[in-house]
C-alpha positions, 0 to 999 in steps of 0.5 A, a space after each residue: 348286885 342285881 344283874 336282871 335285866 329290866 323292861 325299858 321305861 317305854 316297853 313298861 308303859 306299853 306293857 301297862 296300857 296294853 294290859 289294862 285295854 286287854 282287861 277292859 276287852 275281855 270285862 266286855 268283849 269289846 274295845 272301842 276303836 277310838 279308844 283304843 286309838 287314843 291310848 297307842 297315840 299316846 305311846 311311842 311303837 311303830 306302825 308294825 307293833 300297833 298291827 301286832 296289837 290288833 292282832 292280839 286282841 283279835 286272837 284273844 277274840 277281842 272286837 275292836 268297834 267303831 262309834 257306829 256299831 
C-alpha cells in the first residue's frame, strides 16, 4: 500500500501554473503582468500566497511588466 502523501489537486495545479510562467520568465526575462494575472485569477490562493508569488519571481530576477513597458 502506498502511503505517500500526494499534493492536493489545487496545490497541483498551482505548482503546474507557477512552474511553466517560471519557465516562461526566465526563456525571456520578463512576464507580463496581465498575464500573469490572468493565470492566478484562474487558481483559487489567497491574496497572501499571490504576494508570495511576485516575490518569487522577483528573487529568480524575474520582471513583472506592465502593457506600457
Amino acid at each position: 500500500m502506498n502511503n505517500a502523501k500526494k499534493p492536493a489537486k489545487g496545490t497541483e495545479d498551482v505548482h503546474t501554473v507557477l512552474q511553466n510562467l517560471i519557465a516562461k520568465g526566465r526563456k525571456d526575462g520578463v512576464l507580463q503582468a496581465s498575464e500573469l494575472n490572468a493565470e492566478l485569477e484562474k487558481l483559487d490562493i489567497s491574496p497572501a500566497k499571490i504576494e508570495e508569488v511576485y516575490e518569487k519571481f522577483d528573487n529568480l530576477g524575474i520582471q513583472i511588466v506592465g502593457a506600457d513597458l
